[in-house]
C-alpha positions as CSV (number, residue, x, y, z in Angstrom):
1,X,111.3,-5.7,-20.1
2,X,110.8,-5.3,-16.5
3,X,107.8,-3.2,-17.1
4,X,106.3,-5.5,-19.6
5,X,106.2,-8.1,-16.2
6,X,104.5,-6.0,-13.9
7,X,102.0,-5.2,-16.1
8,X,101.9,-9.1,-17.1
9,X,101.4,-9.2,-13.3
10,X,98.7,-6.8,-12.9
11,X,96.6,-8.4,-15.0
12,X,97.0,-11.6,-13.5
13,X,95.9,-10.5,-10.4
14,X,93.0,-8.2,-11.9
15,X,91.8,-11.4,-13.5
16,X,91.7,-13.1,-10.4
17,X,90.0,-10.6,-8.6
18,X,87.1,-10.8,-11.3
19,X,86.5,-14.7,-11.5
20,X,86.1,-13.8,-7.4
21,X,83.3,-11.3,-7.6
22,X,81.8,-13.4,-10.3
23,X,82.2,-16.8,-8.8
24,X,80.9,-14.7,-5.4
25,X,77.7,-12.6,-6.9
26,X,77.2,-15.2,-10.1
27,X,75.1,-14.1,-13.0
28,X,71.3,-13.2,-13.2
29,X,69.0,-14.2,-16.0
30,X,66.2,-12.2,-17.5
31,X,63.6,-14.4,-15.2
32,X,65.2,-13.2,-11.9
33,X,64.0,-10.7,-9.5
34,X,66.4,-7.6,-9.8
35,X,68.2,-6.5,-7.2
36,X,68.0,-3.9,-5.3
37,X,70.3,-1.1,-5.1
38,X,72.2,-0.3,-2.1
39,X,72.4,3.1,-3.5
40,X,68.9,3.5,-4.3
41,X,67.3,6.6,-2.0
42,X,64.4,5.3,0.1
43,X,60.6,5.4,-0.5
44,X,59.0,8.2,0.2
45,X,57.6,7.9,3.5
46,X,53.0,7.3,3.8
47,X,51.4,10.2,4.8
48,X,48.2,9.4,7.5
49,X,45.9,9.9,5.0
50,X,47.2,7.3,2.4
51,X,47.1,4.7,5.1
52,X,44.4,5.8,6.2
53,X,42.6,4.9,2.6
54,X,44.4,1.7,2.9
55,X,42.9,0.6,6.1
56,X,39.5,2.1,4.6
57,X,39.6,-0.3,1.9
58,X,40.6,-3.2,3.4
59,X,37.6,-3.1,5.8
60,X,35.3,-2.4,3.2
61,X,36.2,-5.8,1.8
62,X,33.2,-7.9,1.9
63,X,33.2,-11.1,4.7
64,X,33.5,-14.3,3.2
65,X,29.9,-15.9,2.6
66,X,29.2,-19.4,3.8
67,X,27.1,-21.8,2.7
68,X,24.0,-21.4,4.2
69,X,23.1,-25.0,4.5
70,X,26.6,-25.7,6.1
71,X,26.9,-26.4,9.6
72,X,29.0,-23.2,10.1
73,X,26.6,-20.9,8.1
74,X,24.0,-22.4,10.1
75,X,25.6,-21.6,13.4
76,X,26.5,-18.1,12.1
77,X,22.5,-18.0,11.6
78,X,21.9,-18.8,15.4
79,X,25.1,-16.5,16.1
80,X,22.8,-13.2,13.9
81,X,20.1,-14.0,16.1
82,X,21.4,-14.4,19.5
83,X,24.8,-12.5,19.7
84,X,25.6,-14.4,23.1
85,X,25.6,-17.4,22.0
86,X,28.5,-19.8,22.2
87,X,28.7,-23.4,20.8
88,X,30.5,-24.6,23.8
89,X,28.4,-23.4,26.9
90,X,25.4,-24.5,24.6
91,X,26.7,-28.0,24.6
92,X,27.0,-28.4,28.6
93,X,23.3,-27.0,28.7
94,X,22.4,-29.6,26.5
95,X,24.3,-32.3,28.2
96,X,23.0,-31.0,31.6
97,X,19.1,-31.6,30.1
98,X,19.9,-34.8,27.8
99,X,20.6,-36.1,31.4
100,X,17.8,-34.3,32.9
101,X,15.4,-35.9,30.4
102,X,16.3,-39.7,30.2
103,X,16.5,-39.3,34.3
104,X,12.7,-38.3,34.4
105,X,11.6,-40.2,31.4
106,X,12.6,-43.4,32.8
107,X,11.0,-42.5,36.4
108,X,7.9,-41.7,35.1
109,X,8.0,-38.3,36.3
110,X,8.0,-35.6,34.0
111,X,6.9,-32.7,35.9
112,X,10.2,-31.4,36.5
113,X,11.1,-31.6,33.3
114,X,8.4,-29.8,31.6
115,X,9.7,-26.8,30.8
116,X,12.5,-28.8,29.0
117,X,10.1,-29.9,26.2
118,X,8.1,-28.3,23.8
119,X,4.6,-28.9,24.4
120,X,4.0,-31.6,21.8
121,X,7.1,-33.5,23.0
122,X,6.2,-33.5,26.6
123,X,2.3,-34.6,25.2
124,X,4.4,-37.8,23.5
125,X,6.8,-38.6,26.2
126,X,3.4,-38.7,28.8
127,X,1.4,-41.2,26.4
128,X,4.3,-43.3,26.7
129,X,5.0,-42.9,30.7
130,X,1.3,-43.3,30.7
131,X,0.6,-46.9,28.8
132,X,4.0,-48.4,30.7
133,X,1.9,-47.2,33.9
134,X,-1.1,-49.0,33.0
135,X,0.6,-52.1,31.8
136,X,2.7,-52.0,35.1
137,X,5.8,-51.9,33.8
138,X,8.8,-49.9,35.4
139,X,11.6,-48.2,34.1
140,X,15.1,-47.5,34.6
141,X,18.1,-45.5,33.2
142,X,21.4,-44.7,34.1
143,X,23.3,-42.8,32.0
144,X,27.2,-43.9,33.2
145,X,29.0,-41.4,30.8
146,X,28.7,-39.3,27.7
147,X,31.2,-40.2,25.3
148,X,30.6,-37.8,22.7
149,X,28.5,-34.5,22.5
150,X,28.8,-33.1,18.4
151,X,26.7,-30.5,16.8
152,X,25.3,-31.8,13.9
153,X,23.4,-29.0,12.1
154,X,22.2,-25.4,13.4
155,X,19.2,-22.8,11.1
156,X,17.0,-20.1,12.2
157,X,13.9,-19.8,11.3
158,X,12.1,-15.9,11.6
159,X,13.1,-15.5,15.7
160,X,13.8,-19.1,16.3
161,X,17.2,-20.3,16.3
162,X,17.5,-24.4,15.9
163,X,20.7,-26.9,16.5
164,X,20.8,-30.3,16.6
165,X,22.9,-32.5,18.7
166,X,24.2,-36.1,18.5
167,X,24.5,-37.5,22.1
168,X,26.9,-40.7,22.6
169,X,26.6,-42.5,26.0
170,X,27.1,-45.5,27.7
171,X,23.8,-46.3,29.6
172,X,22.1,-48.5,32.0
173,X,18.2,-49.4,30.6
174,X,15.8,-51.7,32.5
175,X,12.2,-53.1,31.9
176,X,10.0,-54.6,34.5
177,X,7.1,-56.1,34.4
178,X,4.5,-55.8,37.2
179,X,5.8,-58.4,39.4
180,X,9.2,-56.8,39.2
181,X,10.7,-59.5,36.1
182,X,12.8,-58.2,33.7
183,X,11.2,-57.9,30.6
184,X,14.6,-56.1,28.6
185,X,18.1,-54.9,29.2
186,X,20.0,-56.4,32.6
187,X,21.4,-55.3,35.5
188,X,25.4,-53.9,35.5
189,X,24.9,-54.3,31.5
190,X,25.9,-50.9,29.7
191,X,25.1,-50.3,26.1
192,X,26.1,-47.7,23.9
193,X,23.5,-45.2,22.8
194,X,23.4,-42.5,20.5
195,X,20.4,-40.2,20.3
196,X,20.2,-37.2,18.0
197,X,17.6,-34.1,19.7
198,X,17.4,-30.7,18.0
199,X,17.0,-27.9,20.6
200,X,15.2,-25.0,19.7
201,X,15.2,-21.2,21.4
202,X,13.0,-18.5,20.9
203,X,15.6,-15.6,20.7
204,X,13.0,-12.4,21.1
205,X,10.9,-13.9,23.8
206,X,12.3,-12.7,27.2
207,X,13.0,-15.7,29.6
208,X,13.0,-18.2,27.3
209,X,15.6,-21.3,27.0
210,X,16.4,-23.8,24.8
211,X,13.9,-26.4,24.9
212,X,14.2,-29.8,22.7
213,X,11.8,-30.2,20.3
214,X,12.1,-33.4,18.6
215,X,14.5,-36.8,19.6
216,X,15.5,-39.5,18.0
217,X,17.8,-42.5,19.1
């Protein structure tokens, strides 16, 4: 009788012990992952010249192709053509000569901007300097700050490489007449302007900087 308890006993405690381990490790259905065993020797350790093929293959993988009418597969265009340049330092050059050339525009003076313009640009912008002169009107233009400096679109064309940039600015524009009336804009008045140029930049001739070929505002 007494033995017929412990062993009444045993099982008690041996069926314990199992809802435990199952309540603990639960029960896996034919969708999970399976588990892996702790008891399981290890992988087989990647000679150099497996990995080597690995790394082979993965740089033979072909770079991802971008739209070539995009504004970053145009910029990667420009990039093919002239490896040094960078959108950000192109953007202070361009802010340094959109000042440059609304400075000397207004004046009258566009000598020392020449080299700034493509040759049919400068040929417009001295027509215009040119009638104000003989109607005796005077400019002036202050640009007070540039807002906002944004690449809109970039190509390259054979050896020239292209971007266009929008320019927003607060500025300062004045028209006299001949006896020194205002004939537009006012004094301590700023209005916001935005004028879009495309720069262009002959990448194989030596010397050569970006010049702006065409503006609009």
């Amino acid at each position: 009788m007494q033995v017929d308890i412990d062993i009444l006993v045993y099982a008690v405690i041996a069926a314990l012990l199992l809802g435990r381990l199952w309540a603990v490790l639960g029960s896996r259905n034919d969708h999970e992952p399976q588990r892996p065993s702790p008891f399981a020797p290890p992988p087989p350790p990647v000679s150099d010249a497996a990995l080597g093929a690995q790394q082979n293959n993965v740089s033979r993988m072909p770079p991802a192709i971008l739209p070539p009418n995009s504004l970053a597969g145009g910029l990667a265009q420009v990039k093919a053509l002239d490896a040094s340049f960078e959108e950000k330092p192109f953007l202070q050059e361009s802010r340094d000569i959109f000042t440059a050339v609304v400075g000397a525009y207004a004046a009258g003076n566009l000598t020392r901007i020449a080299d700034l313009l493509s040759p049919d640009l400068l040929g417009q912008f001295q027509q215009t300097v040119n009638a104000r002169t003989a109607a005796g009107q005077v400019a002036h233009s202050r640009i007070a700050r540039i807002k906002e400096t944004e690449v809109l679109a970039a190509r390259a064309e054979a050896t020239r490489a292209y971007v266009t940039v929008k320019f927003v600015s607060d500025q300062e524009n004045i028209l006299r007449d001949a006896q020194g009336a205002i004939l537009g804009g006012a004094e301590g008045k700023y209005e916001e302007v935005t004028d879009t140029w495309t720069f262009a930049h002959d990448t194989q001739a030596s010397g050569t900087k970006w010049v702006v070929v065409e503006t609009r505002g």
